[in-house]
C-alpha positions as CSV (number, residue, x, y, z in Angstrom):
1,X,0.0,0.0,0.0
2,X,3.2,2.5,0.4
3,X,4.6,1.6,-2.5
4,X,4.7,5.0,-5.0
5,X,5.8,4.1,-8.8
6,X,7.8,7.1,-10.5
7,X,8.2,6.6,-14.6
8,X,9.3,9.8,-16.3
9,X,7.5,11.5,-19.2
10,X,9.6,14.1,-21.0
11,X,6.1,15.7,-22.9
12,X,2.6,14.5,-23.0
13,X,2.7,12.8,-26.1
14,X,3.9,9.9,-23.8
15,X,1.7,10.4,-21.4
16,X,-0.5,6.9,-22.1
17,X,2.9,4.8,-22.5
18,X,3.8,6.4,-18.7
19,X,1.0,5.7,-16.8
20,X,1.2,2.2,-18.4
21,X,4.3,1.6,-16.6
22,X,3.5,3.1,-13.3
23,X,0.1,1.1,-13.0
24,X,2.4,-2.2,-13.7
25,X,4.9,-1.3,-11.2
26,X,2.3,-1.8,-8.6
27,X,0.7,-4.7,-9.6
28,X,-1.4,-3.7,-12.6
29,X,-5.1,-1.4,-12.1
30,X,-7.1,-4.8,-12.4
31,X,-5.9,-4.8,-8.6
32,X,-8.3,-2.0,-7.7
33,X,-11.0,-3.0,-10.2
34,X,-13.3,-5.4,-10.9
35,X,-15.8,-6.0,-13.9
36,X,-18.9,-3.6,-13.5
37,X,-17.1,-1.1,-11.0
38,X,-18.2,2.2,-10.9
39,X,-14.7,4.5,-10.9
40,X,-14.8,7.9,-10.5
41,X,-11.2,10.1,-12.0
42,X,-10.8,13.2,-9.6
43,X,-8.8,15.5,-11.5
44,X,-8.0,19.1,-10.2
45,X,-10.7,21.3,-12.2
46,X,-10.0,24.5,-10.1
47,X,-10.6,26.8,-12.5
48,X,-11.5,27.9,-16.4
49,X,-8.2,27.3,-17.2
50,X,-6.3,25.8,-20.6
51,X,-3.8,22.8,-19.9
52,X,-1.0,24.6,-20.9
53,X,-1.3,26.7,-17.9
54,X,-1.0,23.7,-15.9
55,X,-3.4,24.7,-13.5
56,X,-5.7,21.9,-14.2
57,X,-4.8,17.9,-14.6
58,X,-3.8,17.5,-18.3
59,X,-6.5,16.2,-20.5
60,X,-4.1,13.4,-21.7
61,X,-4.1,12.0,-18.0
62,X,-7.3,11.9,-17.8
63,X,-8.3,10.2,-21.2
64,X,-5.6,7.8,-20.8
65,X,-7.0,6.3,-17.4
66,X,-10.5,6.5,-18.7
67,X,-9.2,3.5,-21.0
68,X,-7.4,2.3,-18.4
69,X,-10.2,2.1,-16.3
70,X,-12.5,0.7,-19.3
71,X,-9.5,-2.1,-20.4
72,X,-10.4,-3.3,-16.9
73,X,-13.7,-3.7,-17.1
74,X,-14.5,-0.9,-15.2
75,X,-16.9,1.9,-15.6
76,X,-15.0,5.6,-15.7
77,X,-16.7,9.1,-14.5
78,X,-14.7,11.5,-14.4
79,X,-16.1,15.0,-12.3
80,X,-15.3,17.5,-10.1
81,X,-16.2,21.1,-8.8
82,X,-14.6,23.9,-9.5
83,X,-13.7,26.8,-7.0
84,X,-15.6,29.9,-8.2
85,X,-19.0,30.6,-6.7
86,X,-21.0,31.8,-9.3
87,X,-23.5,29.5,-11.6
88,X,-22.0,27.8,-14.3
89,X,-18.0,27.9,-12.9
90,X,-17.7,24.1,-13.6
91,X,-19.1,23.4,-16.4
92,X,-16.8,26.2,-18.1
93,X,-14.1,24.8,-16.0
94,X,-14.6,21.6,-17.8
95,X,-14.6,23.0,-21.4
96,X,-11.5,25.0,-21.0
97,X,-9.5,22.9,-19.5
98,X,-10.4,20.4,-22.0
99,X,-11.0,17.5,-19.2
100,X,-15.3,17.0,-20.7
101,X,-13.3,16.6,-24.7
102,X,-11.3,14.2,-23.9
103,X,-13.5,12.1,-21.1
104,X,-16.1,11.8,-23.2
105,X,-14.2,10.6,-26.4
106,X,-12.6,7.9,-24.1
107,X,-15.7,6.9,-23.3
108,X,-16.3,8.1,-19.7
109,X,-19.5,10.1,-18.0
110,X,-18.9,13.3,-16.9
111,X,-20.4,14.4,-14.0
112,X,-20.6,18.3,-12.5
113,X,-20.1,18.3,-8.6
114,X,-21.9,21.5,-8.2
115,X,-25.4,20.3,-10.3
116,X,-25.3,16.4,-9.3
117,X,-26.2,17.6,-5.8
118,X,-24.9,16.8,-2.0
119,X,-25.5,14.3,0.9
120,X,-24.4,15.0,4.2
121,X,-22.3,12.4,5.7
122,X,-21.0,11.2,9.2
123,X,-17.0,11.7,9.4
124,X,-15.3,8.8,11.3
125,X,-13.1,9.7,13.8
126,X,-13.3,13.4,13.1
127,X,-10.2,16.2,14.0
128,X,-12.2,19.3,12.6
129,X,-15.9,18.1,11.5
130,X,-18.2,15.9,12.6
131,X,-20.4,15.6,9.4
132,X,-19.6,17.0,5.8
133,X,-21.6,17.2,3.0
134,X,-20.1,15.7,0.1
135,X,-20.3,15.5,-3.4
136,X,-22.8,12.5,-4.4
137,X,-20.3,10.9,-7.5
138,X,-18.2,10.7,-4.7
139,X,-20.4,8.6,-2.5
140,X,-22.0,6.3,-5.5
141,X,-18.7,5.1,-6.8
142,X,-17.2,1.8,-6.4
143,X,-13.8,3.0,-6.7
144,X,-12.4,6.4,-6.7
145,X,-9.2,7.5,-8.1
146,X,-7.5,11.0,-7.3
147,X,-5.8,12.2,-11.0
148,X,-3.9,15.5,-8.6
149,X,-1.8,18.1,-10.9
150,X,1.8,18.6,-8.9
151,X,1.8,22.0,-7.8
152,X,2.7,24.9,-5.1
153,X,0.0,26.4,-2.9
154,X,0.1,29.5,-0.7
155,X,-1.8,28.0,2.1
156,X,-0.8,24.4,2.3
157,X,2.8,24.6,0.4
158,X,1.8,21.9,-2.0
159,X,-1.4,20.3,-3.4
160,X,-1.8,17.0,-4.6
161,X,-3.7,13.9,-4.1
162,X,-5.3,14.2,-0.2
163,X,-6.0,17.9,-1.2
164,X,-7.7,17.4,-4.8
165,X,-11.0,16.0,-2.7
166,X,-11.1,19.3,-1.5
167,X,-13.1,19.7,-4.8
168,X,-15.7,17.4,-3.6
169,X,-17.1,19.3,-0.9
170,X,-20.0,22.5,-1.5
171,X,-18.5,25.8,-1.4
172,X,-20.6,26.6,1.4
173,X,-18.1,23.5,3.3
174,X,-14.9,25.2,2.3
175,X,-15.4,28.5,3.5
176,X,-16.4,26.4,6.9
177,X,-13.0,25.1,6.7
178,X,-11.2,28.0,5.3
179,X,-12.9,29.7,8.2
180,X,-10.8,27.4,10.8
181,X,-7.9,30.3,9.7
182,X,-5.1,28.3,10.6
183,X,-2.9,25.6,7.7
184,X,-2.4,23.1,10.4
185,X,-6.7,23.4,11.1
186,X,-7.0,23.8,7.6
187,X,-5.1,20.2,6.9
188,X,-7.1,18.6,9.9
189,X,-10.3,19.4,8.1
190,X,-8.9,17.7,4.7
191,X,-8.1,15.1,6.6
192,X,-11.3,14.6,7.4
193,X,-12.8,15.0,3.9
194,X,-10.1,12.1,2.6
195,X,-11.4,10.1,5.3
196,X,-15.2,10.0,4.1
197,X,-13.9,9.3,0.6
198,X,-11.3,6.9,1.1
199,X,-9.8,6.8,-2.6
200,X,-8.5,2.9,-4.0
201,X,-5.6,4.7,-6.2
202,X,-4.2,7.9,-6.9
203,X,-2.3,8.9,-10.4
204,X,0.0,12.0,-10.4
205,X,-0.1,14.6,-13.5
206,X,3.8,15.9,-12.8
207,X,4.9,16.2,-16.9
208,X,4.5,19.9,-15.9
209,X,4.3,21.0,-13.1
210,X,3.6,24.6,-11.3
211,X,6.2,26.2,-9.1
212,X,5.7,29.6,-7.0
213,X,2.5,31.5,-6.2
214,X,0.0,28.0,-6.9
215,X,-2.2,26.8,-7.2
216,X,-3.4,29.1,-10.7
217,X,-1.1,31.9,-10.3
218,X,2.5,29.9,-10.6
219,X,4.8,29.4,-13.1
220,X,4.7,25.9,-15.3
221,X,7.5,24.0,-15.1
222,X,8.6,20.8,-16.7
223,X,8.8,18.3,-14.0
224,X,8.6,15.4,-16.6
225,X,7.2,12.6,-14.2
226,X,4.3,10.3,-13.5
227,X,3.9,9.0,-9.9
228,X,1.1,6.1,-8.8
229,X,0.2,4.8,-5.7
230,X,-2.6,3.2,-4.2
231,X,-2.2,5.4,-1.3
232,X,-2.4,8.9,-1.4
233,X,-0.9,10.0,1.3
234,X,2.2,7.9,0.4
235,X,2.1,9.7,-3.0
236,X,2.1,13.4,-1.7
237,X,5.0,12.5,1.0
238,X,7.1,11.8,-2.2
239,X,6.0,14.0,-4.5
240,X,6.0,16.3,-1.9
241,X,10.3,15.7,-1.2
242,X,10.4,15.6,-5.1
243,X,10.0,19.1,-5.0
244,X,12.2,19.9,-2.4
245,X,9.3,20.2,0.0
246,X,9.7,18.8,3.9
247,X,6.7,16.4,3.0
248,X,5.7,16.0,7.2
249,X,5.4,20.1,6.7
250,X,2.9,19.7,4.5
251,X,-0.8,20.3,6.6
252,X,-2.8,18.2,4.6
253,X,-0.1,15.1,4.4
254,X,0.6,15.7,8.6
255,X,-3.4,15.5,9.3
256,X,-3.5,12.4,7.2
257,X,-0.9,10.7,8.9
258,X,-2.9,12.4,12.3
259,X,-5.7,10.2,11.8
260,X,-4.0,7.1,11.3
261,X,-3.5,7.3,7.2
262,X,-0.6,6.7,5.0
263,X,2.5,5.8,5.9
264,X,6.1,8.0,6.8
265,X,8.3,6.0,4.9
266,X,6.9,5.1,1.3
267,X,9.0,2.9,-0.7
268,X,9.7,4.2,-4.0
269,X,9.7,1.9,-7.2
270,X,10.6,2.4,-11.0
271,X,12.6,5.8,-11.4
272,X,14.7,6.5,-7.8
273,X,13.6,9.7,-6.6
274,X,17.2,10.6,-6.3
275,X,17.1,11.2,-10.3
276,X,14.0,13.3,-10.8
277,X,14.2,15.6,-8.0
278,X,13.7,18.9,-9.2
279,X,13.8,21.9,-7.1
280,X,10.2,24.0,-7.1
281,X,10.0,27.8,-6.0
282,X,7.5,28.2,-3.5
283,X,4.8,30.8,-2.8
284,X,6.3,34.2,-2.6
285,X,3.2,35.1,-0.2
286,X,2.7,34.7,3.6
287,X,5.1,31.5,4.3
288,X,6.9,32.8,7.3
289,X,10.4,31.4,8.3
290,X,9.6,33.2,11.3
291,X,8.8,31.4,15.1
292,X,4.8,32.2,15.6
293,X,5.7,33.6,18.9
294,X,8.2,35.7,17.2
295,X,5.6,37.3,14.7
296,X,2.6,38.1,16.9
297,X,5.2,40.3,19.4
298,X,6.5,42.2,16.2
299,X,2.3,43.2,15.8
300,X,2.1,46.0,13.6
301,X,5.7,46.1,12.2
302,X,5.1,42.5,10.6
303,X,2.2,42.3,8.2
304,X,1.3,39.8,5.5
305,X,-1.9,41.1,3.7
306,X,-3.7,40.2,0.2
307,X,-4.8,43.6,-2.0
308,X,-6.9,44.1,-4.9
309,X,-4.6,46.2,-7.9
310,X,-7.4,47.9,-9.1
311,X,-5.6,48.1,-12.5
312,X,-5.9,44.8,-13.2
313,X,-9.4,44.2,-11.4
314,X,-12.0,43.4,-14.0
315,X,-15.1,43.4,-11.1
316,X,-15.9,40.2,-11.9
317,X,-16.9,39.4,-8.1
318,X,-14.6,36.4,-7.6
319,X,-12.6,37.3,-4.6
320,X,-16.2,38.5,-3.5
321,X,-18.1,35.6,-3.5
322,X,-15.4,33.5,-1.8
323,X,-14.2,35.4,0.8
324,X,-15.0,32.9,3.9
325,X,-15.1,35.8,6.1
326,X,-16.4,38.2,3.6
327,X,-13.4,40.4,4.4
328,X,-13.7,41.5,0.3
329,X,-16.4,44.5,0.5
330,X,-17.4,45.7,-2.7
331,X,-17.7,49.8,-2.8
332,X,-20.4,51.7,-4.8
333,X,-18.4,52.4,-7.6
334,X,-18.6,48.8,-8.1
335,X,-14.6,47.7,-7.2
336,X,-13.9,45.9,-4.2
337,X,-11.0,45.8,-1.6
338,X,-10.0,44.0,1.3
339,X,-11.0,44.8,4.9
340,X,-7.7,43.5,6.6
341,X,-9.3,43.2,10.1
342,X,-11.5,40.7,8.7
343,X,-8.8,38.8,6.4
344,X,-7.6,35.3,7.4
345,X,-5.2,34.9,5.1
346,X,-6.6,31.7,3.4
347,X,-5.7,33.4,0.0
348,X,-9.1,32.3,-1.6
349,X,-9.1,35.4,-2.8
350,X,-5.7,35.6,-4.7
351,X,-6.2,31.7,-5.9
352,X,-9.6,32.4,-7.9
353,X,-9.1,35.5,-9.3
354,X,-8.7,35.3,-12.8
355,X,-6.8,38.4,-13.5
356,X,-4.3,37.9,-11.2
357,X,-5.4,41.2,-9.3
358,X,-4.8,40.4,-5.9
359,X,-1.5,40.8,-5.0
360,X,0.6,40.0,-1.5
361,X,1.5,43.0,0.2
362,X,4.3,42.7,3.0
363,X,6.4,45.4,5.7
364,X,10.0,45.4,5.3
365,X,10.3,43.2,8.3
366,X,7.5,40.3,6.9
367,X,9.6,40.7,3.8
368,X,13.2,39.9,5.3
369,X,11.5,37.0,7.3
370,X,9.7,35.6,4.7
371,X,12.7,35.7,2.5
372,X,13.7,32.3,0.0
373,X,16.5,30.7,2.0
């Protein structure tokens, strides 16, 4: 179960041949499937995004475990829901990222999270929630697979496969959570999603990657790598230390292994990590290298802050509608701005706008500490 495959992929024209490999390294996906299974593919469908932003699981990935999935016998769905609140989001999401084209001409069902409706679920053994409403795909599958894109994020570090069933939950759930205001909270409350879903397998989409302020607004980067596992957590402490990451830093992957999942020490198989590591740039906002003790003393003369540049704001409502404290107002002229007494910093705000208005703002001192070491 800790076993993670790595196969490299230079481009995705090899993407099919890749996976392949991986999926035989541990044992083949008729492991996970059998005739008549229901199997829903969890890419990361954050946003209206094209692949070659790498924001979004590549299309390739996705249409090449549909027919995995189908060669097994197996029935292949493939949904998700994306992060905007505002009607519509995913189903655009869907089309641009090119996920629905290539799903459907493999021969999968697509389903939209945010129409096929919600059930509300007990949480076993639960660090943050007791219940959770969650995504009904989710719950009617026979098998569910996580398809995560590797990439930086501003509040967690790095997303990948325990954070892409974020996507599963209502909005009205993750502003809950985002609400919590702290990562290591934050990661409990994941946690507690992953354990209501409890994915068979998980396939990683690291041809390119995206480095610095993820997970829309970094830069792609060619990481040229496929990683499998049939346990998630496993998969995101390597991928995570492929990056150059401290994997048990990583909230999400530390309230896994909290509540009993995963394991510390994967064992890797295929490519040694040794030869694909490949050093990402992380988030240039609000990752402190700072003791907390040492930053709530400095009060006013260290600040971290999001801001709207009203050059590049297009009004569109996004960092509005997703605020979890509605710390975005929205002024009578119709532009918005950030209330900073209100602001969490969960970076919602900066992660779903689609212009790339909201900037980080830090003091000198924030800025020193906060410095790439």
């Amino acid at each position: 179960m800790n076993k993670v495959s790595i196969v490299p992929c230079p481009d995705y024209s090899e993407t099919k041949e890749a996976i392949a490999r991986t999926l035989d390294l541990l044992g083949g996906i008729e492991n996970i499937i059998e005739p008549g299974n229901s199997v829903l593919l969890k890419p990361n469908i954050l946003s209206a995004s094209p692949p070659e932003t790498a924001t979004t699981t590549h299309p390739s990935v996705v249409a090449a475990m549909c027919e995995f999935v189908l060669s097994a016998g197996g029935k292949p769905v493939v949904g998700d829901g994306a992060g905007i609140s505002r009607p519509g989001a995913t189903a655009t999401a869907l089309r641009a990222s090119g996920i629905e084209e290539a799903a459907r001409k493999a021969g999968a069902r697509v389903v939209n999270f945010e129409t096929a409706g919600f059930t509300l679920v007990e949480v076993p053994e639960p660090l943050q929630f007791r219940k959770l409403y969650i995504a009904n795909p989710v719950l009617e599958a026979d098998v569910i697979i996580s398809l995560p894109k590797l990439k930086t994020h501003e509040l967690t570090y790095y997303t990948g496969a325990v954070k892409n069933f974020f996507g599963a939950l209502p909005l009205k759930c993750r502003k809950e959570i985002h609400l919590l205001g702290k990562r290591n909270l934050f990661g409990e409350a994941v946690a507690d999603v992953y354990s209501v879903v409890r994915p068979g397998f998980a396939v990683m989409d690291g041809v390119v990657g995206m480095e610095g302020n993820g997970p829309s607004h970094g830069k792609p980067v060619n990481s040229g790598v496929i990683l499998a596992s049939r346990d998630c957590v496993s998969l995101d402490i390597v991928a995570a230390e492929l990056i150059g990451f401290d994997p048990l830093k990583i909230p999400t992957t530390a309230g896994a292994l909290k509540k009993g999942f995963g394991n510390q020490c994967p064992v890797v198989v295929g490519t040694p990590l040794k030869e694909v590591k490949k050093k990402f740039k992380p988030s240039s906002g609000g990752v402190s290298t700072a003791p907390p003790f040492l930053t709530r003393s400095l009060g006013k003369y260290y600040t971290i802050y999001p801001r709207i540049n009203q050059r590049k704001c297009t009004h569109c409502g996004a960092c509005y509608n997703n605020c979890s404290p509605q710390a975005v107002e929205q002024l009578e002229d119709g532009s918005f701005r950030i209330n900073q007494e209100k602001c969490i910093l969960c970076y919602c705000c900066r992660e779903l706008c689609p212009s790339n208005a909201v900037e980080i703002k830090k003091s000198l001192l924030a800025t020193l500490l906060t410095a790439k070491k």
